[in-house]
C-alpha positions as CSV (number, residue, x, y, z in Angstrom):
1,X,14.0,-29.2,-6.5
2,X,13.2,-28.8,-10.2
3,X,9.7,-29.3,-10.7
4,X,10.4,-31.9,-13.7
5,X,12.4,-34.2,-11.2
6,X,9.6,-33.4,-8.7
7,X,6.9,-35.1,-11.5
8,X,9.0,-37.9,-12.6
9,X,9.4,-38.5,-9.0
10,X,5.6,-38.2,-7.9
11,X,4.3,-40.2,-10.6
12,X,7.3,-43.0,-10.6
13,X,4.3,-44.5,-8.1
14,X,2.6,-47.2,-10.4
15,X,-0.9,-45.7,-8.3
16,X,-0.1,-43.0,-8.8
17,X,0.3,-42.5,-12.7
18,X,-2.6,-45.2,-12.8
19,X,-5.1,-42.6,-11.4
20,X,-3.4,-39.6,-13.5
21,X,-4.7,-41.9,-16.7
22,X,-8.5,-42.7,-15.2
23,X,-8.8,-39.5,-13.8
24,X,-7.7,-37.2,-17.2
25,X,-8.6,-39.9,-19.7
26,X,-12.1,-42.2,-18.2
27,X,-13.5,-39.8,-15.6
28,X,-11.8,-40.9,-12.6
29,X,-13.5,-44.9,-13.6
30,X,-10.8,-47.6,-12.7
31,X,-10.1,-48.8,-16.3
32,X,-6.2,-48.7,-15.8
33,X,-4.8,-50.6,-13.1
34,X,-0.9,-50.4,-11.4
35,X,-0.6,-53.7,-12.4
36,X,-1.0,-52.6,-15.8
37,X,1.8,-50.7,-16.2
38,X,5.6,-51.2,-16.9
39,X,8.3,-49.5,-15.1
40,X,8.6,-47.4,-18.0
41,X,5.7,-45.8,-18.5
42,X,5.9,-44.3,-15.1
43,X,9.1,-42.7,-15.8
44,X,8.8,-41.5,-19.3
45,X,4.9,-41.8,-20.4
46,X,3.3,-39.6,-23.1
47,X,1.7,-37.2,-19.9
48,X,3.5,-34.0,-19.4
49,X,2.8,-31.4,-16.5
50,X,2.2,-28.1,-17.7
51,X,4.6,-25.0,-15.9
52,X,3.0,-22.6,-14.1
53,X,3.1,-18.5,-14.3
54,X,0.2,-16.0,-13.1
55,X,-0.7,-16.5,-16.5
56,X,-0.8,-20.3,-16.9
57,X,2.1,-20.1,-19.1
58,X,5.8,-20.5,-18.6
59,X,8.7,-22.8,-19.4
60,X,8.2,-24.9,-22.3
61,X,4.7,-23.1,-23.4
62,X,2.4,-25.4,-25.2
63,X,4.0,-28.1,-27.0
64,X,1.9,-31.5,-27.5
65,X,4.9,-33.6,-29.3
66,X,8.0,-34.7,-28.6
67,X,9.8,-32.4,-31.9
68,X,8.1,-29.2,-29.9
69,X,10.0,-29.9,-26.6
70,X,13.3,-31.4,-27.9
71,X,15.4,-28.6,-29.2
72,X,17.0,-29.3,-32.8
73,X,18.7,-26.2,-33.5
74,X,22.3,-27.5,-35.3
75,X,21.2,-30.9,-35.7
76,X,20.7,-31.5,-39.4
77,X,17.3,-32.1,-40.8
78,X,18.3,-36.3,-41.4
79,X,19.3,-36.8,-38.2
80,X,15.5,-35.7,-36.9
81,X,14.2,-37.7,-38.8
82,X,15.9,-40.4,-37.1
83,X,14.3,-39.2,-34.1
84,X,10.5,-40.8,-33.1
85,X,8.0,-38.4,-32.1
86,X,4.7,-38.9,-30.3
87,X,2.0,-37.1,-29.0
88,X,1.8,-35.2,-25.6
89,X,-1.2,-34.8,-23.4
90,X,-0.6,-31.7,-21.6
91,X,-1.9,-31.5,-18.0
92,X,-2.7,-27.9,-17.0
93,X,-3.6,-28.4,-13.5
94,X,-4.8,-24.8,-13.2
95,X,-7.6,-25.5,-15.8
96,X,-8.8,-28.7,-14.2
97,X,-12.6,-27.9,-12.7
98,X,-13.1,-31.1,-11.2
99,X,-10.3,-33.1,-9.1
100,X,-12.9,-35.6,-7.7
101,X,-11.8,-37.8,-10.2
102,X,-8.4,-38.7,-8.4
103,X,-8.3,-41.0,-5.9
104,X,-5.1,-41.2,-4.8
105,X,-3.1,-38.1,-3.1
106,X,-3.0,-36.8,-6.9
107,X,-6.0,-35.1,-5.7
108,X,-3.9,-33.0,-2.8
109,X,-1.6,-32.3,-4.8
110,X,-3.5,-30.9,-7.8
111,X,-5.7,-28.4,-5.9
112,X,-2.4,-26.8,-3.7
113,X,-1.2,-25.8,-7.0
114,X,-4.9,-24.9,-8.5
115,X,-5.3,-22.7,-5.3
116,X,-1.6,-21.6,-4.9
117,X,-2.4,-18.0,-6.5
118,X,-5.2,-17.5,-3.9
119,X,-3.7,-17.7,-0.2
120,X,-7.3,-17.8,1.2
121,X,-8.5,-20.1,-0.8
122,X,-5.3,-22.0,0.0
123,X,-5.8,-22.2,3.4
124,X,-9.2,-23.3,3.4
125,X,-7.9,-26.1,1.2
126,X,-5.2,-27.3,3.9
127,X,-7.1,-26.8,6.8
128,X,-10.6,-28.4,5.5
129,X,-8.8,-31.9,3.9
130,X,-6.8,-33.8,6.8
131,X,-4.6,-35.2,4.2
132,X,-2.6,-32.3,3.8
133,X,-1.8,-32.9,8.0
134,X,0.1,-35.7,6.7
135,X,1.7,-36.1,3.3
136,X,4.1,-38.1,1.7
137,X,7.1,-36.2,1.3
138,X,7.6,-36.7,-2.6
139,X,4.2,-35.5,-2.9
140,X,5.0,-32.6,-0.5
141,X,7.7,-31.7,-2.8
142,X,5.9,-32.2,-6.1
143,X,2.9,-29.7,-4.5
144,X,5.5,-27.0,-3.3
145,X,7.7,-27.0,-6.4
146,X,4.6,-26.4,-8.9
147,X,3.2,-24.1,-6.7
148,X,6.7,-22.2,-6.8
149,X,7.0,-22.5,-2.6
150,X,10.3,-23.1,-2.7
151,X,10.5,-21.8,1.2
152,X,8.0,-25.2,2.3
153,X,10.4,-27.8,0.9
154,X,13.4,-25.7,2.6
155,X,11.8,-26.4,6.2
156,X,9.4,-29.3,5.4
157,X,11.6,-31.2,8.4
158,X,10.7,-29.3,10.7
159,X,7.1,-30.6,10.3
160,X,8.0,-34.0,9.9
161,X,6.1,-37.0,11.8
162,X,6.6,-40.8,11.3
163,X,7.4,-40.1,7.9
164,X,5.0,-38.0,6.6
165,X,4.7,-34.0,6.5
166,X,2.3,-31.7,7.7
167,X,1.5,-28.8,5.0
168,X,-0.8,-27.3,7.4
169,X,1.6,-26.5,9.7
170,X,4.3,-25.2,7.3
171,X,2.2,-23.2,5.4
172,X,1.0,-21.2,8.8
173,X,4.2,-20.5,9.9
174,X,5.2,-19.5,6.9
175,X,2.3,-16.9,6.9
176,X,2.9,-16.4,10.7
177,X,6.8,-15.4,10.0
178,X,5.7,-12.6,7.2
179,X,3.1,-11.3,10.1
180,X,5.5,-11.0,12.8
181,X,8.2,-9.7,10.8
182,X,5.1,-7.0,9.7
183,X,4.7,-5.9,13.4
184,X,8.9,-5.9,14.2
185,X,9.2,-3.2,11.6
186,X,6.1,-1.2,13.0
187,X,7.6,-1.2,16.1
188,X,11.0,-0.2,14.1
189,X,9.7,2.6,12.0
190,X,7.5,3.5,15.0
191,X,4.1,3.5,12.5
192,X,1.4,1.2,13.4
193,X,0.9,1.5,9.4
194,X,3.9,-1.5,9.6
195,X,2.1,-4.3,10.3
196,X,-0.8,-3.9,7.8
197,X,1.3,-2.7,4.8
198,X,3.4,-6.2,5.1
199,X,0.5,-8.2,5.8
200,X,-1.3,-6.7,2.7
201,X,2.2,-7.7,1.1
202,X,2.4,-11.0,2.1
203,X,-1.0,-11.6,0.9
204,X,-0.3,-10.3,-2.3
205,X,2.9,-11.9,-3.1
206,X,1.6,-15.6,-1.9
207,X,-1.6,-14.3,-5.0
208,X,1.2,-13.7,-7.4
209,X,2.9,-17.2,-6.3
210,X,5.9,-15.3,-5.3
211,X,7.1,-17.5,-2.0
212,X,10.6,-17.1,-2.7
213,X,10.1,-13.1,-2.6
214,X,8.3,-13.4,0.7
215,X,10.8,-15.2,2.5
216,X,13.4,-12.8,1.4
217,X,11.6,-9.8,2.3
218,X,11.0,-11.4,6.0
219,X,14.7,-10.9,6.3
220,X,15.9,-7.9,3.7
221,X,14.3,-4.5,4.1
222,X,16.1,-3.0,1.3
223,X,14.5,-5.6,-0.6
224,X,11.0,-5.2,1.5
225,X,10.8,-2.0,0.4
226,X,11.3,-2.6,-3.1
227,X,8.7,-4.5,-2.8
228,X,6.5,-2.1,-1.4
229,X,7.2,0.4,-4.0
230,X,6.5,-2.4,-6.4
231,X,2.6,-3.0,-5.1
232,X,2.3,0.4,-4.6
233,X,2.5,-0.1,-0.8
234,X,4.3,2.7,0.7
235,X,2.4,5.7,2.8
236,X,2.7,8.6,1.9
C-alpha cells in the first residue's frame, strides 16, 4: 500500500490528526480537540509526512507549499495563478527526539519508523511497548509502509486477533524466516560459515530498511548472493 494512502488513511481518525496538531504544534497539551475538526481537515490538512531513505530524503524532497508538490510543467503561468497555495508543515518522523507528546497510537507508530533503520533497536521497541501486541490494522499498515516493510503488511493476517494485529509476532518471524533460511544453505553449501553470513545479512538489510530485499533473498539465492557480494559478505 502506497504510503500516501496509508497517511490519509491513519490520520482520517479525528483523534488521531487531533494529537498530530498538539503533539507537533503545543507540546503534546490538549489545545485541539476531535470535535474540533471537520471532516476535511482530516483528509486534506496543511500536515504532510515526509518519505523516508537511509538518508531522510526521498520522494518529493522538501517542499513546504502546495506550488512545490503540485507539478506545473505545461500548464501556462495564468492558469497557476488560478491555483491557491498554502503552507506545508513537513513531519520528518526520523528527526522527531521526543514522541512522548502523542497520546494516541501516533506514538507506535512514529517510533517503528524512527527505529526502522536499527533492527535492535526495533525490537526492543516492539517487545518493551504492549501496544505493538495489538494494533489497529490501519495503523499497522501506516507503520510498515513508512518503514518500507512491505513483507509485514503481506502476512499481517496471519497475526490477526479480534481485530487487531500483533507486530511483535510478525516482525519475529520475519527475522526468524531470514535465520532459518541462513542455516538451510549452511547445511547446503556444507560451511557452517552459512548461517552467520545471512544472519549478518539480514541484520544489515533490515539497517538499510531493505525488507523487500530480505524476503526475496529468503527465497532466491541467485539474488542472495548478489547480495552478499553487495555487503561484501562472501568468504573467501
Amino acid at each position: 500500500m502506497k504510503q500516501d494512502l496509508c497517511a490519509k488513511k491513519f490520520f482520517s481518525s479525528k483523534e488521531r490528526y487531533a494529537d498530530l496538531i498538539n503533539g507537533l504544534a503545543c507540546q503534546g497539551r490538549t489545545v485541539v480537540k476531535s470535535e474540533d475538526l471537520q471532516e476535511l481537515d482530516t483528509q486534506t490538512g496543511a500536515w504532510r509526512m515526509e518519505g523516508f531513505g537511509r538518508d531522510g530524503r526521498k520522494g518529493k524532497g522538501k517542499a513546504r507549499d502546495l506550488h512545490g508538490i503540485l507539478d506545473f510543467s505545461g500548464i501556462p503561468e495564468e492558469l497557476r495563478e488560478l491555483v491557491q497555495n498554502y503552507r506545508i508543515q513537513v513531519v520528518e518522523v526520523r528527526k522527531l527526539t521526543d514522541t512522548s507528546v502523542f497520546h494516541t497510537d501516533v506514538r507506535q507508530v512514529f517510533d517503528f519508523i524512527r527505529c526502522s533503520q536499527d533492527s535492535e533497536k526495533l525490537r526492543e521497541l516492539v517487545e518493551g511497548d504492549p501496544a505493538y501486541q495489538a494494533m489497529e490494522e490501519d495503523a499497522y499498515e501506516m507503520a510498515a509502509a513508512y518503514a518500507q516493510a512491505g513483507k509485514l503488511v503481506q502476512v499481517k493476517n496471519e497475526y490477526r486477533k479480534e481485530g487487531k494485529i500483533n507486530m511483535c509476532e510478525g516482525l519475529e518471524a520475519l527475522i526468524a524466516e531470514g535465520r532459518e533460511c541462513g542455516r538451510e544453505e549452511g547445511r547446503e553449501e556444507g560451511r557452517e560459515e552459512g548461517e552467520d553470513s545471512f544472519a549478518r545479512l539480514t541484520e544489515m538489510l533490515l539497517e538499510d530498511s531493505r525488507i523487500e530485499d530480505l524476503r526475496r533473498a529468503t527465497g532466491d539465492k541467485q539474488f542472495r548472493k548478489k547480495l552478499y557480494e553487495e555487503y561484501h559478505l562472501l568468504q573467501s
